[in-house]
C-alpha positions, 0 to 999 in steps of 0.5 A, spaced: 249 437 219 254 436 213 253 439 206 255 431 204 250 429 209 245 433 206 245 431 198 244 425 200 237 427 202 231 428 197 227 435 195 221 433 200 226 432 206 230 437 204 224 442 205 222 439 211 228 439 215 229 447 213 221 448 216 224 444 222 230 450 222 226 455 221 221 453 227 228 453 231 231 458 229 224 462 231 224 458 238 232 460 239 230 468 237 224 468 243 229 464 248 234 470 246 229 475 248 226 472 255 235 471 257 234 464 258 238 461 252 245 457 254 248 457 248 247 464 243 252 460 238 245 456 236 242 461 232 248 462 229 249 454 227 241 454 225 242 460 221 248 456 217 244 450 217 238 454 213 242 457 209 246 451 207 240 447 205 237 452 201 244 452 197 243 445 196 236 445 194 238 450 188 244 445 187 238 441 186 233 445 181 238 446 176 
């Protein structure tokens, strides 16, 4: 998702989205270590979208 996309969300969708990253991100790591992940440019995506959401909800706090 886009930074632009995600200001527009609220502080509780915000939380939600980053646990639904974090539970994917967990889910990419076990695929990675049963060789069965397509696409290992994933986990690098779901690692930017956390830390992208985790940027703006400090945006957000201040």
């Amino acid at each position: 998702m886009k930074a632009i996309e995600l200001r527009e969300l609220t502080v509780e969708e915000l939380t939600h989205k980053m646990e639904d990253n974090r539970i994917e991100l967990f889910n990419l790591r076990f695929q990675v270590a049963r060789n069965l992940l397509d696409n290992p440019l994933r986990i690098r995506q779901a690692k930017k979208d956390i830390a992208r959401i985790l940027t703006i909800l400090t945006e957000k706090k201040a």
